[in-house]
C-alpha positions as CSV (number, residue, x, y, z in Angstrom):
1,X,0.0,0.0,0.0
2,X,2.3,2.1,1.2
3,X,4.4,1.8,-2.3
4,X,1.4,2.1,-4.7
5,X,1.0,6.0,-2.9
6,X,4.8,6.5,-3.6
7,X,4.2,5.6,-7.4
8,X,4.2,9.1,-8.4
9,X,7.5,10.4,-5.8
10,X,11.0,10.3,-6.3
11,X,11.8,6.9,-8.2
12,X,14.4,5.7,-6.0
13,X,12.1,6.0,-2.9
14,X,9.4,4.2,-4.7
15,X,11.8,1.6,-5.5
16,X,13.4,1.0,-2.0
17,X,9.9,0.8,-0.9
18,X,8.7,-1.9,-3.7
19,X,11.9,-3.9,-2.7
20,X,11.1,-4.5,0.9
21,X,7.5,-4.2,0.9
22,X,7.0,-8.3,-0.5
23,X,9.8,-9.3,2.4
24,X,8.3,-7.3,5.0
25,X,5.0,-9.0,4.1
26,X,6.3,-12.3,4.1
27,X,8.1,-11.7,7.7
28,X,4.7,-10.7,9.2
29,X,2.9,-14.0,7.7
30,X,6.0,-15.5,8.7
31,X,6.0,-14.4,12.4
32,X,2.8,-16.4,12.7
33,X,4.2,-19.7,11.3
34,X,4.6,-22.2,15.0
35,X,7.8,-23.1,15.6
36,X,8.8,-26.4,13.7
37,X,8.8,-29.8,15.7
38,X,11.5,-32.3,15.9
39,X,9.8,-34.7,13.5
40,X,6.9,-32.6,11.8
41,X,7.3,-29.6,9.1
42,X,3.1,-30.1,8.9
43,X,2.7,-26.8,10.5
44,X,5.0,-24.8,8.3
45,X,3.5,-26.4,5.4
46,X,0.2,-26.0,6.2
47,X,1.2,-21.7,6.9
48,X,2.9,-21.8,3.3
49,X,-0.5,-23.2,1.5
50,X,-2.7,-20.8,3.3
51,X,-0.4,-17.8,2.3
52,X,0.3,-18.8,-0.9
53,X,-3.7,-18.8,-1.9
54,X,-3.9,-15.8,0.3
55,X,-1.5,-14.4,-2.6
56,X,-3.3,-15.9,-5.5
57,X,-6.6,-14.8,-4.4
58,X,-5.9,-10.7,-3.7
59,X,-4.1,-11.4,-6.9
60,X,-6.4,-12.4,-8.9
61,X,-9.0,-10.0,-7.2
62,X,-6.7,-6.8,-8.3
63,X,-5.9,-7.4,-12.0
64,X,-9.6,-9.0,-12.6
65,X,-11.3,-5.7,-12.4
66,X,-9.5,-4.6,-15.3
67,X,-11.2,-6.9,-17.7
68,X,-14.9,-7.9,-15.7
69,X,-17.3,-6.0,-13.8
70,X,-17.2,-7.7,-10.6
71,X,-18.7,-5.4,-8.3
72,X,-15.6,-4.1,-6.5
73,X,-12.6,-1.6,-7.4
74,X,-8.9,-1.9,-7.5
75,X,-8.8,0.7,-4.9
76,X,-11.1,-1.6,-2.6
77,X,-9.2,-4.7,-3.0
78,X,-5.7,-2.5,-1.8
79,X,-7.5,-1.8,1.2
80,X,-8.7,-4.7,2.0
81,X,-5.1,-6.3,1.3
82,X,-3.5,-3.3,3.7
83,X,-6.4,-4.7,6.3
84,X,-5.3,-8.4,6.0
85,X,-1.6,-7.8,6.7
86,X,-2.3,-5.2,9.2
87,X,-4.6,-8.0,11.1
88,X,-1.6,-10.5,10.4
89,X,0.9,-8.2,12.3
90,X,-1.4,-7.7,15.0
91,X,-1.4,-11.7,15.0
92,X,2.3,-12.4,14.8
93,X,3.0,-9.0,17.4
94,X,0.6,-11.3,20.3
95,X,2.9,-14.4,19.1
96,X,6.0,-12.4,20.8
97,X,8.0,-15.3,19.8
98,X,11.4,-15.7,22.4
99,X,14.2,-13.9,20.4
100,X,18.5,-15.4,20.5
101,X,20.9,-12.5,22.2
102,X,22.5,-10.3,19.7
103,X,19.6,-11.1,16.6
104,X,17.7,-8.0,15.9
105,X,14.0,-8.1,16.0
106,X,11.3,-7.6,13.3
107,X,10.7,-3.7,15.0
108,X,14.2,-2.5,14.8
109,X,14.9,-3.5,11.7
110,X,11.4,-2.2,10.5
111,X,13.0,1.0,12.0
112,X,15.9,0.9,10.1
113,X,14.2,1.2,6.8
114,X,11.9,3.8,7.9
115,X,15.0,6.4,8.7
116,X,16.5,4.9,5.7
117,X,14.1,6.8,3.5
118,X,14.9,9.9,3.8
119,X,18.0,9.8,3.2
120,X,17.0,8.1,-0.2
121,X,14.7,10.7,-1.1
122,X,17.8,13.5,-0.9
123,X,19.6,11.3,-2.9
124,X,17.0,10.7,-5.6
125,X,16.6,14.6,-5.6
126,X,19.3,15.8,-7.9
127,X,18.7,16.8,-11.9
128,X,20.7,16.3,-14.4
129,X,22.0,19.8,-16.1
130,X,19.3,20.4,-18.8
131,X,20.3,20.0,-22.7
132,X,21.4,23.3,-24.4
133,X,18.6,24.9,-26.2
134,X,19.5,24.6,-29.9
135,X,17.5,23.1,-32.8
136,X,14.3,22.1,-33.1
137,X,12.2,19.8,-30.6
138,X,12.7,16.0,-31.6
139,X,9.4,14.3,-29.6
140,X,8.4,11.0,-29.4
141,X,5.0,9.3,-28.9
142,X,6.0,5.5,-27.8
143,X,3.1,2.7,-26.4
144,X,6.0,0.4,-24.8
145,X,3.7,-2.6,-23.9
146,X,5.2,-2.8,-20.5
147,X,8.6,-3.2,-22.5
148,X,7.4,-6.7,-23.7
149,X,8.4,-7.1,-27.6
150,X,6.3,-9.0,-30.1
151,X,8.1,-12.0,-29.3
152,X,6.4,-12.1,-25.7
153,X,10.6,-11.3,-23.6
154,X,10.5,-8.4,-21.4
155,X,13.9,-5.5,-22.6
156,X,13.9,-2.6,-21.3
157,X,17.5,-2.3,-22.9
158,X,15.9,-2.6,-26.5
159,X,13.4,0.2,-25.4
160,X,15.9,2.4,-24.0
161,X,17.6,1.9,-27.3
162,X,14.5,2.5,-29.3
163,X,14.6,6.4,-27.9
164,X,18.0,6.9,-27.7
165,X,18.8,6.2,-31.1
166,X,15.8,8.3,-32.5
167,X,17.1,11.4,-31.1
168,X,14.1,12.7,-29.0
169,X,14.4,14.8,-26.1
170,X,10.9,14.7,-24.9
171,X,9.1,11.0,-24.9
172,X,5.7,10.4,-24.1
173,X,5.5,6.8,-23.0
174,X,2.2,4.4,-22.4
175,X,1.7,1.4,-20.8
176,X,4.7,1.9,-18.0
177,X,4.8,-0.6,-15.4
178,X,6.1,0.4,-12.1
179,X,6.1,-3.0,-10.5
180,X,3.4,-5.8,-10.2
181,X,3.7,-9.6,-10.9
182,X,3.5,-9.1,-14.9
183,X,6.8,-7.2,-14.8
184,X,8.5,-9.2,-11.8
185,X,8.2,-6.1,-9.7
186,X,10.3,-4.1,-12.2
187,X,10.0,-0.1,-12.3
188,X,10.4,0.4,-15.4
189,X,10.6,4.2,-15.2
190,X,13.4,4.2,-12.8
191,X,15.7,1.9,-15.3
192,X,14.8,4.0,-18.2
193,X,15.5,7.0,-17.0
194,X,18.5,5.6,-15.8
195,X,19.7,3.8,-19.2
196,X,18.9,7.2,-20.8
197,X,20.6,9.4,-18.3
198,X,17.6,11.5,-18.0
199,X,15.9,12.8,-14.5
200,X,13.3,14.8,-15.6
201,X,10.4,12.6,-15.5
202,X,6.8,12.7,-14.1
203,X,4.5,9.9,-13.7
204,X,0.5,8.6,-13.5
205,X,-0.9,5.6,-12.5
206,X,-4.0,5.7,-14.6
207,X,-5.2,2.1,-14.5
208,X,-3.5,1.4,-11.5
209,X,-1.5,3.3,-9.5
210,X,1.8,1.2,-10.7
211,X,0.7,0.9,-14.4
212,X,0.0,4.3,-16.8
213,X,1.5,6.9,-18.5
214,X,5.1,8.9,-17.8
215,X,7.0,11.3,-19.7
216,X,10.7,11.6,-19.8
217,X,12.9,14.1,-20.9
218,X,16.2,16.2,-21.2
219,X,14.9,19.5,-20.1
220,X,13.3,20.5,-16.9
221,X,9.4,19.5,-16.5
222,X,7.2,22.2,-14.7
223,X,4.3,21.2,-12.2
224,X,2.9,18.1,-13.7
225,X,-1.3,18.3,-14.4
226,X,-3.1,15.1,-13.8
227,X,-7.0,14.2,-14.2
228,X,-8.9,11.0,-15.0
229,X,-10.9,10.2,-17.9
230,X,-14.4,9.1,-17.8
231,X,-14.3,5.2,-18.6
232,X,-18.3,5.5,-19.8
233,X,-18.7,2.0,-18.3
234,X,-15.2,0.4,-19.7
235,X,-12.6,-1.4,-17.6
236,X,-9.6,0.6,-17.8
237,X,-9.3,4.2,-16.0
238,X,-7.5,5.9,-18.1
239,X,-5.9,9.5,-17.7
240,X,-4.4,12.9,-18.8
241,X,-0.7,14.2,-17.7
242,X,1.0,17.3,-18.7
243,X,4.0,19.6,-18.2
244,X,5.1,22.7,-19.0
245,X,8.4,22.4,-20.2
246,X,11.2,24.8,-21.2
247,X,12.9,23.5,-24.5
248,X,14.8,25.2,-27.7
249,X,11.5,26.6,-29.2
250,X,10.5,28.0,-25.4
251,X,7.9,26.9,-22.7
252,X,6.3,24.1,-24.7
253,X,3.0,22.7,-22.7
254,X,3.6,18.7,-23.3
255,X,0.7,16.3,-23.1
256,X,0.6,12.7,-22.7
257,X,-2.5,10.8,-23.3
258,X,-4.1,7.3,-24.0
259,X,-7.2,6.5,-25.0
260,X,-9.7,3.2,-24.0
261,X,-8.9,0.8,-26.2
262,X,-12.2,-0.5,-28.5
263,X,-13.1,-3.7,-30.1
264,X,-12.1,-2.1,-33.4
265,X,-12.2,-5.8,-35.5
266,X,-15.1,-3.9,-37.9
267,X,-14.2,-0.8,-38.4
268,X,-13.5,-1.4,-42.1
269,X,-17.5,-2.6,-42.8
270,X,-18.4,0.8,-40.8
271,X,-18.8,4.2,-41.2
272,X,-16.2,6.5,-39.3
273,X,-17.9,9.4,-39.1
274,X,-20.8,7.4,-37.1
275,X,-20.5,8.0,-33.1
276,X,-19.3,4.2,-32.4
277,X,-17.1,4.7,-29.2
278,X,-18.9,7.2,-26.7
279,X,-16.0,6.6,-24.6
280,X,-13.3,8.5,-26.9
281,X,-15.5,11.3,-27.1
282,X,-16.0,11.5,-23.5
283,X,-12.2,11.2,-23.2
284,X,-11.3,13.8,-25.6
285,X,-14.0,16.5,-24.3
286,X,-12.0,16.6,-20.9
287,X,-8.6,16.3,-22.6
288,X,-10.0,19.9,-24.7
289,X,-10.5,20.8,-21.5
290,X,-7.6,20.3,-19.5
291,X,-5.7,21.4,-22.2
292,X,-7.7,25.3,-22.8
293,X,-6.2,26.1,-25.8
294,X,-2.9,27.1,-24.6
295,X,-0.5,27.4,-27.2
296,X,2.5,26.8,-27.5
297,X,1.4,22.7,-26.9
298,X,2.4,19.5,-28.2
299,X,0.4,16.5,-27.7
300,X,1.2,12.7,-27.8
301,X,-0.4,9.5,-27.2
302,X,-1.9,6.2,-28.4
303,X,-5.6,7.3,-29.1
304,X,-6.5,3.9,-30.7
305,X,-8.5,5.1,-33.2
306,X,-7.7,5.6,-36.7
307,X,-7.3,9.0,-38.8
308,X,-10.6,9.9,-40.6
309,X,-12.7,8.4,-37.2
310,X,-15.0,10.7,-35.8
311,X,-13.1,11.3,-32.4
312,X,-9.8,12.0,-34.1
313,X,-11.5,14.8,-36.6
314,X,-13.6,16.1,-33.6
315,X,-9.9,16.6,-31.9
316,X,-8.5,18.0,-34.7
317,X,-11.7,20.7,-35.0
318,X,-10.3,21.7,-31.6
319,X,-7.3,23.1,-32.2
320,X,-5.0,20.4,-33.3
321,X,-2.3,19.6,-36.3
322,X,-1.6,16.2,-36.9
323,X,2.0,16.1,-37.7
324,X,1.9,13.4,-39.8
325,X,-0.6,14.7,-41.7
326,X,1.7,17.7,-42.0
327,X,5.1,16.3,-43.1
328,X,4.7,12.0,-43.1
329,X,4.6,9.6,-45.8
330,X,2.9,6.6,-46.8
331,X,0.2,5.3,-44.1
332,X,2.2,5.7,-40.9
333,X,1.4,2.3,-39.6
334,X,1.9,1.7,-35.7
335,X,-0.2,-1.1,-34.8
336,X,0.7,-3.7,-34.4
337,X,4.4,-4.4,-34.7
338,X,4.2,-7.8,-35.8
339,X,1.6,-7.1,-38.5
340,X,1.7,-3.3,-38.5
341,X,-2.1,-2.5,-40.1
342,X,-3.2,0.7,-38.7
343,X,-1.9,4.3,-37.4
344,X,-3.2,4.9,-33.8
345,X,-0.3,6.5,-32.4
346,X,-0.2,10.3,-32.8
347,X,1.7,13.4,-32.1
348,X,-0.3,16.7,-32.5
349,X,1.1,20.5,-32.3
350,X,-1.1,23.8,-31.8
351,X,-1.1,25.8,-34.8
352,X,1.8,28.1,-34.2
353,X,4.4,25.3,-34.1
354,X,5.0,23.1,-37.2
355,X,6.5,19.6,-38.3
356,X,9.9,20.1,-40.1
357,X,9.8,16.0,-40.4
358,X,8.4,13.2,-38.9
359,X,9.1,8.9,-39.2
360,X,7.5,6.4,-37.4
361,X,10.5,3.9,-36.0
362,X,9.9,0.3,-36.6
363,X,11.5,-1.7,-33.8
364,X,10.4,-5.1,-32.2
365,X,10.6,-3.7,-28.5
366,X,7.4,-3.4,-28.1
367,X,4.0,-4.0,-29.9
368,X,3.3,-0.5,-31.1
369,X,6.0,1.3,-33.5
370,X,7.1,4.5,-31.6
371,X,6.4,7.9,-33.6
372,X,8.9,10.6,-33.5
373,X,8.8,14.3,-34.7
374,X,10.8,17.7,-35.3
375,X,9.2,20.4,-34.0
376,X,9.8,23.9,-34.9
377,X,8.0,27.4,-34.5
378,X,6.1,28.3,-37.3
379,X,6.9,29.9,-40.2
């Protein structure tokens, strides 16, 4: 719990506190476990079945919501997992188990990690030196699939790579894991930012408070703006972050942004100009919103939907240039990497910038293609 409300601090603090919160855990449970007999390990084993469907089951509980209306939240099922392990201490504190001379107990060391924290949060504190201010702004749009390629390995080396090879000095990245069991616990934002040597990044657990949307980049990020989208009775919270941001074209406001993902199989046999996905235009009306109209703005995301729907030309009438529309060639496919069919991955500029170029990279790292862009002042 206590690391899933650090998700959006300093990413070293988050991390100490993701490394010791499964081990704490497991000492509490442990605590309880009766001492073993000469000739029996029954007891012990018996403990280790109980806790290990204990796991499955608030396991199972949290990630379910995502995909079936089950009554409950994500949100609920945290609490109620803070509530079992808090009720398990309380257990293995009445235990008071005899300790051996000179072997620390559970509350000292406990202690220990408490004062340790601060000290990581000073260290985690320190930013890079921004990058000089010349040239235009090279941005990236990039849906990272939790760094998983299309041949189902997690690399976060190969997506690391995918960026720094392309250039960009701002990336907008979707579908960042901070942790959880799909990922092995792995914070993902705290070993790209270190493999890219940047410190400027911000972060929002949309769907969960471990798993959403983050931007990196080279130059200093202002106060980050966050706000949830309205799900219109989908699974998936999604959510809006931006940051003003002081680059070589000046104080850029840089948004990040995904959109529900649809059943989209028949969108050829269907008009896409009829109001098929509520959800989007939900989505985008608050994104308008949040956004005001300020100028200059660059916005980037996976909107899963295509260019000519409804939603994207709605978006469009609000104030928006598509920069491929502006400077790409040929269809701009992004989805999906193995079988690359459709363009769903975006980056948009207010009027008074422009798109001196922009390429879609086609890399394995991840399901979606990653779109990059030069942004310049216009005219």
């Amino acid at each position: 719990a206590a690391a899933a409300v650090a998700a959006e601090g300093p990413p070293l603090v988050f991390g100490v506190l993701l490394v010791v919160a499964v081990p704490l855990a497991g000492l509490l449970w442990a605590a309880l476990v009766p001492e073993l007999r000469r000739r029996s390990i029954a007891p012990s084993a018996l403990y280790l079945l109980v806790g290990s469907l204990l796991f499955l089951a608030v396991g199972f509980a949290y990630y379910l919501p995502l995909d079936l209306r089950l009554g409950f939240t994500q949100a609920q099922v945290r609490i109620v997992g803070a509530a079992l392990l808090a009720l398990i201490g309380l257990a293995a504190a009445f235990r008071r188990p005899a300790g051996r001379p000179g072997v620390p107990t559970g509350l000292p060391v406990l202690a220990a990690v408490v004062l340790l924290l601060p000290v990581s949060a000073m260290i985690g504190s320190g930013t890079l030196p921004s990058a000089p201010n010349t040239g235009p702004l090279r941005v990236m749009s990039y849906n990272i699939h939790q760094s998983f390629g299309t041949g189902g390995e997690m690399d976060v080396a190969a997506v690391a790579d995918v960026i720094l090879d392309s250039g960009a000095t701002i990336v907008g990245i979707q579908e960042l894991a901070r942790g959880g069991l799909l990922n092995a616990g792995t914070d993902l934002l705290a070993l790209l930012g270190h493999r890219l040597g940047w410190e400027h990044v911000a972060y929002f657990g949309t769907t969960d408070p471990v798993w959403g949307n983050a931007i990196l980049s080279r130059y200093p990020l202002g106060d980050i703006e966050r706000a949830y989208l309205p799900t219109e009775g989908t699974p998936f919270r999604r959510g809006y972050m931006a940051a003003p941001v002081d680059t070589p074209i000046g104080n850029v406001i840089f948004i990040n942004l995904h959109l529900q993902h649809i059943n989209d199989s028949d969108a050829h046999a269907v008009d896409p100009e009829a109001d098929l996905y509520p959800v989007h235009t939900s989505q985008l009306g608050v994104v308008t919103e949040e956004w005001g109209g300020r100028q200059p703005g660059i916005l980037v995301g996976d909107l899963n939907a295509r260019p000519g729907w409804r939603q994207v030309n709605e978006f469009l009438a609000a104030g928006w240039v598509d920069a491929w529309d502006e400077a790409g060639s040929g269809p701009g496919y992004t989805a999906n990497a193995a079988d690359p069919q459709y363009r769903i991955d975006y980056v948009f500029h207010t009027p008074d910038l422009e798109t001196v170029a922009v390429d879609v990279i086609e890399s394995q790292a991840s399901d979606h293609f990653s779109v990059v862009a030069d942004i310049s002042p216009a005219g």
